[in-house]
C-alpha positions as CSV (number, residue, x, y, z in Angstrom):
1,X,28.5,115.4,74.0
2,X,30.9,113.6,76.6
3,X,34.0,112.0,74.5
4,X,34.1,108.6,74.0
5,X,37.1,106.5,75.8
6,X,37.9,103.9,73.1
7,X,41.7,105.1,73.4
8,X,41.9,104.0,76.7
9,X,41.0,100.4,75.3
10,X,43.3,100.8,72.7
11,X,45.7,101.7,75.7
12,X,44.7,98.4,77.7
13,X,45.1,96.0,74.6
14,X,48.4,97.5,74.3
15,X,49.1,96.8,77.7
16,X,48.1,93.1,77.6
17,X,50.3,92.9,74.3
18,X,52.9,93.8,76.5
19,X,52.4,91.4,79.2
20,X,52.6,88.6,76.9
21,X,55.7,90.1,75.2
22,X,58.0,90.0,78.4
23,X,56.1,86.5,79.9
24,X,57.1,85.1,76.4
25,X,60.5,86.4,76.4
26,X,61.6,86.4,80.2
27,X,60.4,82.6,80.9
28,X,63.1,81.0,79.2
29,X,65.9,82.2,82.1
30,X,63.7,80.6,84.8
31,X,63.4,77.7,82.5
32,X,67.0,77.0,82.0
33,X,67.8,76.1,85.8
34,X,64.9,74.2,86.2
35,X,65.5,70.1,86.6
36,X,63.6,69.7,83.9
37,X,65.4,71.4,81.7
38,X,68.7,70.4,82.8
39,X,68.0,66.5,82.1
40,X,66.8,67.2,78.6
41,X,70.2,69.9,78.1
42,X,72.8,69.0,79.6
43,X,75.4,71.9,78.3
44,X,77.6,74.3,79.7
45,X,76.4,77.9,80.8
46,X,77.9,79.4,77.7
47,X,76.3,77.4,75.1
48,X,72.7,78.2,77.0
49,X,74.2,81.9,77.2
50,X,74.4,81.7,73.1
51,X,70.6,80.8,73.2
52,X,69.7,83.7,75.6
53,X,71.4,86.2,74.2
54,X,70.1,84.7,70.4
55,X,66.8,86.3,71.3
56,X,68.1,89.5,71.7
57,X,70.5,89.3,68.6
58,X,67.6,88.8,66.0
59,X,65.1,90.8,67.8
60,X,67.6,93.6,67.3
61,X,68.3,92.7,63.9
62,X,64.3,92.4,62.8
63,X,63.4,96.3,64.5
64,X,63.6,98.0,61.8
65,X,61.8,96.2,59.1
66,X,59.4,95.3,61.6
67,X,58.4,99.0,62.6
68,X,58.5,100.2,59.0
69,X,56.2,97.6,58.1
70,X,53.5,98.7,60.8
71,X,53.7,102.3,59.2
72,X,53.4,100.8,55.9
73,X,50.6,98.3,56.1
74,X,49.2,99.6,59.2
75,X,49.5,98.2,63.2
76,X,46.6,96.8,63.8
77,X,47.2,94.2,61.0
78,X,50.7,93.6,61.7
79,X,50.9,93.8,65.9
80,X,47.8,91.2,65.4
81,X,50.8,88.8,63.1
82,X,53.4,89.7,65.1
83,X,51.6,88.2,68.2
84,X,50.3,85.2,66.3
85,X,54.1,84.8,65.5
86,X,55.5,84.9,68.7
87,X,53.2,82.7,70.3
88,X,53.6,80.3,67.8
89,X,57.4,80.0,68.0
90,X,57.0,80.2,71.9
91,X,55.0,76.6,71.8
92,X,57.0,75.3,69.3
93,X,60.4,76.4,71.4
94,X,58.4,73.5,74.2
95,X,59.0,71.0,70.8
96,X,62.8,71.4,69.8
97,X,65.0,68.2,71.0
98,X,68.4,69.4,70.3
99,X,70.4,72.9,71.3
100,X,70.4,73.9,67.7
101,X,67.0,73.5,67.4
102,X,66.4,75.8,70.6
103,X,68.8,78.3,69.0
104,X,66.9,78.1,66.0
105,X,63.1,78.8,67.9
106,X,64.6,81.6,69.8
107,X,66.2,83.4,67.3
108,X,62.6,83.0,65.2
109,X,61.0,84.5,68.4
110,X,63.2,87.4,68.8
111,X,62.1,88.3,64.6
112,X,58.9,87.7,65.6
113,X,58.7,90.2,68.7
114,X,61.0,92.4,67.1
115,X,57.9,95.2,65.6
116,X,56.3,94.8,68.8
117,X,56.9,97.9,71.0
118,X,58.1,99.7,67.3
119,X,54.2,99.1,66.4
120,X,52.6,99.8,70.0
121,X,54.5,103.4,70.0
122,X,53.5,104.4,66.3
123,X,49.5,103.4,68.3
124,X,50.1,105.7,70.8
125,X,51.5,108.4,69.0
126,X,48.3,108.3,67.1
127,X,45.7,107.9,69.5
128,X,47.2,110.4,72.0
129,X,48.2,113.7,72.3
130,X,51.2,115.4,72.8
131,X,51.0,115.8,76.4
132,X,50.1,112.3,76.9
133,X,52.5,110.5,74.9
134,X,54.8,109.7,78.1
135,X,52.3,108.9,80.3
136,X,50.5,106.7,78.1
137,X,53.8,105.3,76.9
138,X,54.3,104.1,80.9
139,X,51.4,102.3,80.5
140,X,52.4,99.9,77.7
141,X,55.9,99.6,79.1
142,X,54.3,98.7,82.9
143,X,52.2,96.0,81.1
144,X,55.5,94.8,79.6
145,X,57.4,94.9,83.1
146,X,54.4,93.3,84.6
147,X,55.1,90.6,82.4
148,X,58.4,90.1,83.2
149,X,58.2,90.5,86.7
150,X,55.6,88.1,87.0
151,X,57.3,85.5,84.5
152,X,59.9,84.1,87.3
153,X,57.5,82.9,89.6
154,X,54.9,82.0,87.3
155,X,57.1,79.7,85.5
156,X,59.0,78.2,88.1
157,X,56.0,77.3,89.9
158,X,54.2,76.0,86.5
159,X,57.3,73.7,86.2
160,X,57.4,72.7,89.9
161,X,53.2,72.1,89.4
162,X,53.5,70.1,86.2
163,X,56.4,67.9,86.8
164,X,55.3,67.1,90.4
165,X,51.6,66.1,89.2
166,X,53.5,63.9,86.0
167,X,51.7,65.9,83.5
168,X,54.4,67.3,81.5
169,X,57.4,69.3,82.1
170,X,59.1,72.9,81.0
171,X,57.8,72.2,77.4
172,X,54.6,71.8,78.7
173,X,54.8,75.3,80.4
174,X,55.8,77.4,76.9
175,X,53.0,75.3,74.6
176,X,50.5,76.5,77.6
177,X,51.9,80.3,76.8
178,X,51.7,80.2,73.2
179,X,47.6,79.2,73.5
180,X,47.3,82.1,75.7
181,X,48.9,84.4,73.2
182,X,46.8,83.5,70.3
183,X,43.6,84.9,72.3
184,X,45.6,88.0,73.4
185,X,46.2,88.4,69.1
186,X,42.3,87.6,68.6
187,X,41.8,91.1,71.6
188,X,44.0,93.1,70.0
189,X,42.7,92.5,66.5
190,X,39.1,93.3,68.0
191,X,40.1,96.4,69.8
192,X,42.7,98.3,68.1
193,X,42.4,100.5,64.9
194,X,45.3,102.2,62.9
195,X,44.2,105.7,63.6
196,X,41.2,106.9,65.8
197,X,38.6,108.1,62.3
198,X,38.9,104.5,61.6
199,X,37.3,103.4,64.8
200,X,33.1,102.9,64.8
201,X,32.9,103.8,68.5
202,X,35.0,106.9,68.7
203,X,33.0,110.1,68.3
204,X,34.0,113.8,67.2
205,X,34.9,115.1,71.3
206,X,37.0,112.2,71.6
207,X,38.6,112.7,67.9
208,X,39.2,116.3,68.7
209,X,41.2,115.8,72.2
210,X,43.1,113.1,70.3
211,X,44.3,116.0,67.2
212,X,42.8,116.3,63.7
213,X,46.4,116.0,62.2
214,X,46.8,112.5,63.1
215,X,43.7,111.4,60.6
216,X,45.6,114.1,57.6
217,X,48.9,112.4,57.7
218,X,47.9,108.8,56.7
219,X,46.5,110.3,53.4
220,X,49.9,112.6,53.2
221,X,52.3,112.0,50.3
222,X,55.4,109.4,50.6
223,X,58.3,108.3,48.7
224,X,57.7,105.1,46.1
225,X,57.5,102.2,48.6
226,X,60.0,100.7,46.8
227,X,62.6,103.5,48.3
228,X,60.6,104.6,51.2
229,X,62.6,102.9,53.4
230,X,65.9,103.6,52.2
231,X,65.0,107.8,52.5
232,X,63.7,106.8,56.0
233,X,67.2,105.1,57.5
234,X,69.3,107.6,56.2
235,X,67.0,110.5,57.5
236,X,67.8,108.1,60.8
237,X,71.5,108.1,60.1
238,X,72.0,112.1,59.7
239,X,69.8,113.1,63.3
240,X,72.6,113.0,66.1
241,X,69.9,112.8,68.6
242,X,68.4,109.4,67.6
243,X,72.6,108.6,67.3
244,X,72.5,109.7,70.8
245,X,69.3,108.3,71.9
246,X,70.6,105.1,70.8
247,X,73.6,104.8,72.4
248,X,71.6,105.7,75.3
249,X,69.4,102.9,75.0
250,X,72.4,100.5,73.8
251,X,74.3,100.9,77.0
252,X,70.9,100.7,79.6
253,X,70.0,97.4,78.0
254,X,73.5,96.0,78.2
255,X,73.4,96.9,81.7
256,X,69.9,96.2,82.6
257,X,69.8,92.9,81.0
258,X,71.7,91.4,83.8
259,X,68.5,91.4,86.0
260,X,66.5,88.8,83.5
261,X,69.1,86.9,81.9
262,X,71.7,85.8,84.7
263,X,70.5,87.4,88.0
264,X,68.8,83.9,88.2
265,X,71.3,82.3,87.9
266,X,73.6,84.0,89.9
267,X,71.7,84.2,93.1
268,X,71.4,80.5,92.7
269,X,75.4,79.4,91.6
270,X,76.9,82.2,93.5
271,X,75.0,83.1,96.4
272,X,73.6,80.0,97.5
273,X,69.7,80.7,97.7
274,X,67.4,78.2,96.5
275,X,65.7,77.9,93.1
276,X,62.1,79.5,94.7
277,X,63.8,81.6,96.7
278,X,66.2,83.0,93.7
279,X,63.1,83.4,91.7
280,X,61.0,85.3,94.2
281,X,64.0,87.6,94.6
282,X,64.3,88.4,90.3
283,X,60.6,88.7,91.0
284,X,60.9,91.9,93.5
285,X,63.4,93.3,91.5
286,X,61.7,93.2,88.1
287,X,58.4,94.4,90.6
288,X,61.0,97.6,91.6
289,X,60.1,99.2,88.1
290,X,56.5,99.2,88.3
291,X,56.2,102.5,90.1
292,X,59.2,103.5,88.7
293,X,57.6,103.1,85.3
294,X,54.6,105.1,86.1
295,X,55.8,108.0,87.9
296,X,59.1,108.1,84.9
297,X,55.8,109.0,82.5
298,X,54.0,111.4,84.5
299,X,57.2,113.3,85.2
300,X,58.3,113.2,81.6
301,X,55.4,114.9,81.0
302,X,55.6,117.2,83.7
303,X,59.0,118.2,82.8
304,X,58.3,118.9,79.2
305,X,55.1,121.5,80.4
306,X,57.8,123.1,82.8
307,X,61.1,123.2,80.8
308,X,60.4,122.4,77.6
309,X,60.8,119.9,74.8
310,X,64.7,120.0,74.6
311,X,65.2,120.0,78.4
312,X,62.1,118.4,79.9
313,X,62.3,114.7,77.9
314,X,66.2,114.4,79.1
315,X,65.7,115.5,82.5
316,X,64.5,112.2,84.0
317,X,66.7,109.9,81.9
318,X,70.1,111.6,83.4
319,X,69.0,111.1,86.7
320,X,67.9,107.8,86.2
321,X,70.7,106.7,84.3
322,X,73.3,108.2,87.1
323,X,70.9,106.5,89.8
324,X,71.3,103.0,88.0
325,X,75.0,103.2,88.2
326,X,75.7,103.9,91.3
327,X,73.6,100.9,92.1
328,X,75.3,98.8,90.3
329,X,78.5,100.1,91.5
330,X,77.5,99.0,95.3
331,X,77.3,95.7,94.9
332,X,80.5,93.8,94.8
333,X,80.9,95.5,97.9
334,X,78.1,94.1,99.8
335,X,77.8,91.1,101.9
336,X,74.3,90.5,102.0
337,X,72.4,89.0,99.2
338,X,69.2,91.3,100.4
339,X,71.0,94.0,100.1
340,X,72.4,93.3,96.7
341,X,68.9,92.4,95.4
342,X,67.8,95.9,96.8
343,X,70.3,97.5,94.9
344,X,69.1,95.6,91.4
345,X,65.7,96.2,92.5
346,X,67.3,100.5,92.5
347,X,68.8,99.5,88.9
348,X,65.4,98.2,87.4
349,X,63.2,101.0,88.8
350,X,65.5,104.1,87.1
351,X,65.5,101.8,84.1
352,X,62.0,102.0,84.1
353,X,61.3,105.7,85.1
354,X,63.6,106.5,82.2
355,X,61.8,104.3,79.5
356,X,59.1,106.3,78.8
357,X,61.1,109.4,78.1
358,X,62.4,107.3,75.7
359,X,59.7,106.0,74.2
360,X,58.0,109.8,74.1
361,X,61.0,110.8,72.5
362,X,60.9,108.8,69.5
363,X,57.0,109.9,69.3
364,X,58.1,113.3,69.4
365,X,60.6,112.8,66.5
366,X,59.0,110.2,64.6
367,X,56.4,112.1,63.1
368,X,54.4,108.9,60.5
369,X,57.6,107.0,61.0
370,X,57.1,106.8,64.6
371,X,57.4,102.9,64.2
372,X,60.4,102.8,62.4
373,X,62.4,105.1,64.2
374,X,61.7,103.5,67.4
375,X,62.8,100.6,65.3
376,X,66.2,101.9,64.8
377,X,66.4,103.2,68.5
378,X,65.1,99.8,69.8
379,X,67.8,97.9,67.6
380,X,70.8,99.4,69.4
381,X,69.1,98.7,72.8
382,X,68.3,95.2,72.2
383,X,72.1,94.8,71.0
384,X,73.0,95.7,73.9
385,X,71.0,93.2,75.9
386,X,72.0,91.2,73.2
387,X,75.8,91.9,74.5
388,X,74.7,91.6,77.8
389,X,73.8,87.5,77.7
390,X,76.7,86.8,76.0
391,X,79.2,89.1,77.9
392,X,78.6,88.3,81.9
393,X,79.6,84.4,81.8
394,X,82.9,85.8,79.8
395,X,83.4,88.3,82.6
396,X,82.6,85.7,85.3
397,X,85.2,83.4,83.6
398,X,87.9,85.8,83.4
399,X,87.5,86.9,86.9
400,X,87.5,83.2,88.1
401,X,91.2,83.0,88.6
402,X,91.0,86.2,90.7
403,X,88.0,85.8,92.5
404,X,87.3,89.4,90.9
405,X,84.4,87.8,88.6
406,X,81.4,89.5,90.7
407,X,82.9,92.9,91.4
408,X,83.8,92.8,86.9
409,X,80.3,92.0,85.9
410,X,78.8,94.5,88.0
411,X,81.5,97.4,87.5
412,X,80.9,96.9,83.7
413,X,77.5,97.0,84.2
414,X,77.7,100.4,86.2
415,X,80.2,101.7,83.4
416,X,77.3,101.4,80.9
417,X,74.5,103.5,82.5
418,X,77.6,105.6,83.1
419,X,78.4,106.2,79.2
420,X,74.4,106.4,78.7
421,X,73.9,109.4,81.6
422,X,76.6,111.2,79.9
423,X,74.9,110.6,76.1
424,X,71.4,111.9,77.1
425,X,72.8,115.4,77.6
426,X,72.7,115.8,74.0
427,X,69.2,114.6,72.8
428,X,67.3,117.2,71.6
429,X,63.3,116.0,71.2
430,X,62.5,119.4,69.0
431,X,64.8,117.8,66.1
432,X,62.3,115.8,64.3
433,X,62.9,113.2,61.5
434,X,62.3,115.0,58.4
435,X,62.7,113.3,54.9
436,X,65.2,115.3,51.9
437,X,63.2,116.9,49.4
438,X,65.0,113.9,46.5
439,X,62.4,111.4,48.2
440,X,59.6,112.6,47.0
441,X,61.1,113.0,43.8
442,X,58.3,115.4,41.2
443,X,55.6,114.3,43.5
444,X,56.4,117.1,45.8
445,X,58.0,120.0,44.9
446,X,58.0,121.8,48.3
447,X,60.3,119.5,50.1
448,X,58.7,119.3,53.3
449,X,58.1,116.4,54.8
450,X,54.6,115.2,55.5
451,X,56.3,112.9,58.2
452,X,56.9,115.5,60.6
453,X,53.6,116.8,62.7
């Protein structure tokens, strides 16, 4: 009998998930230059930089918890709240009347968002195999960048649309988004299943491509729930390679986060474009890592089936990393904003080609805590993206006296995919999570870990 295909619906949920993810997340930077924002908040670029960079903060913060809850109590069931969450808090972000109040919705959305891509990777590590896992990573990341590439236009022209036609304004625009988000929750909750032996439509073939271990481990022995997660963070704290990987990740975002937090901005203030204009430019950027994305999977997996584990999941994200800083190094030095956009647009597609390593990586290691350890990972990147909001007006301030505030916030930006290139040499993807033999106190004598494949 043929194998059924439900996994590659799983796969397309995912994908949508992701798309509403970055919309919901990227629309507030087009937002805050818009007219119609401005006459409501009329504040300094470093308070609204606090409220960007709030996101970030408390989606960091929330990773954790967040992705050890989907292990726990299964994705399906939590992905489906977390969406509902985030949708919610992005309609009610359209309501808030003062700054703290905006503060307040954001950092609400960030806790909100924070198990998303934590959840969607424990779901693929499930319902694909091993030499899938980057490739069908890509695909849930692409959804993501789709999102956020398309969020720019979309909600400039929205705003633009509404206010012209007297029908609302920027509030108008997220209460719109947060509608749209409780149908993608109401998908995913129809689609999705924790594991694939749980799913009415998948037969044995497809079952059997997918790996018979993935239906033993849910039934597999665990620490008291009460501890679970303590055993699980300090098994995170003693792997140098997650240490690694994180740092990695820390110093991409801070670097990357540029591109959807102040590139706006700056193309507007700084090099005179207009407000479409500056948003179909972040647009074509942000649309850079779409092929970047998908061909960073395939050759993750490529490179693994031709060098290995150890060397094959690294391979890309050096290159990438080195790529993205040399980018970023050029453009001080250039005197044409198209050519400064084409360099970003070099910086977002090697962030992209590297992401899926990344998120294969923390499939390979993660064993049942695949959620949670992408959790951790995910933490340090968001803190740095976190970093990022809050850092570049500071750098653009302190280069104001000089003139030297450009060629600052993009040499610090280069300096961080730098430091990451140099940290991926030492991430090993065949040292998976394991937890001690103490966590399973009587229960299991052995001291292996039914975490690890």
């Amino acid at each position: 009998m043929k194998p059924s295909a439900v996994r590659y619906e799983v796969a397309f949920a995912s994908v949508l998930m992701a798309f509403m993810l970055y919309l919901d997340r990227v629309c507030l930077g087009e937002i805050v230059k818009s007219e119609s924002f401005r006459s409501d908040f009329d504040v300094p670029k470093e308070q609204i930089g606090k409220v960007l960079g709030a996101f970030f903060f408390s989606y960091a913060l929330a990773q954790i918890p967040a992705g050890w809850a989907s292990d726990r109590w299964g994705a399906r069931k939590m992905l489906t709240l977390y969406i509902v969450g985030w949708s919610v808090m992005t309609a009610l972000t359209g309501l808030v009347t003062s700054l703290t109040g905006l503060l307040l919705a954001r950092l609400a959305c960030g806790i909100a968002q924070a198990g998303a891509y934590p959840t969607s990777g424990g779901v693929i590590r499930r319902w694909f195999p091993l030499h899938m896992r980057g490739t069908a990573s890509s695909w849930v990341s692409f959804g993501g960048r789709v999102g956020g590439m398309l969020a720019p236009t979309i909600t400039t022209l929205l705003v633009l649309a509404i206010v012209s036609i007297q029908i609302g304004s920027w509030r108008t625009v997220l209460m719109i988004y947060g509608v749209v988000g409780i149908f993608v929750a109401a998908y995913y909750w129809w689609i999705v299943r924790d594991t694939p032996d749980l799913h009415p439509r998948v037969n044995d073939e497809e079952q059997h491509e997918i790996g018979s271990y993935l239906h033993q481990v849910a039934n597999a022995a665990s620490p008291p729930v009460r501890f679970e997660l303590g055993w699980i963070l300090l098994s995170c704290l003693t792997n140098r390679s997650l240490w690694l990987s994180s740092l990695a990740q820390f110093c991409i975002n801070a670097g990357w986060a540029f591109l959807i937090t102040w590139l706006p901005s700056y193309l507007v203030d700084q090099q005179g474009v207009s407000q479409v204009t500056g948003a179909a430019m972040v647009t074509c950027v942000l649309a850079c890592g779409l092929p970047g994305m998908l061909l960073g999977g395939w050759a993750s997996d490529k490179a693994v089936s031709r060098w290995g584990l150890r060397r094959g999941r690294i391979a890309s994200l050096t290159a990438a990393t080195a790529i993205a800083g040399t980018a970023y190094l050029l453009c001080p030095w250039l005197n044409s904003v198209w050519l400064i956009v084409a360099c970003c647009g070099i910086v977002s597609m090697m962030t992209d080609f590297g992401n899926p390593s990344f998120w294969a990586f923390m499939q390979d290691i993660g064993g049942r805590n695949t959620a949670t350890v992408y959790g951790w990972a995910n933490m340090w990147g968001n803190l740095g993206a976190s970093l990022s909001a809050f850092m570049v007006p500071q750098l653009m301030k302190l280069g104001e006296s000089s003139g030297n505030g450009q060629l600052i916030v993009f040499t610090v930006c280069s300096g961080f995919f730098f430091l990451a290139c140099a940290a991926t040499f030492g991430i090993d993807a065949s040292e998976p999570i394991t937890l001690p033999r103490a966590a399973f106190g009587k229960n299991r004598s052995d001291g292996t870990s039914p975490y690890a494949e």
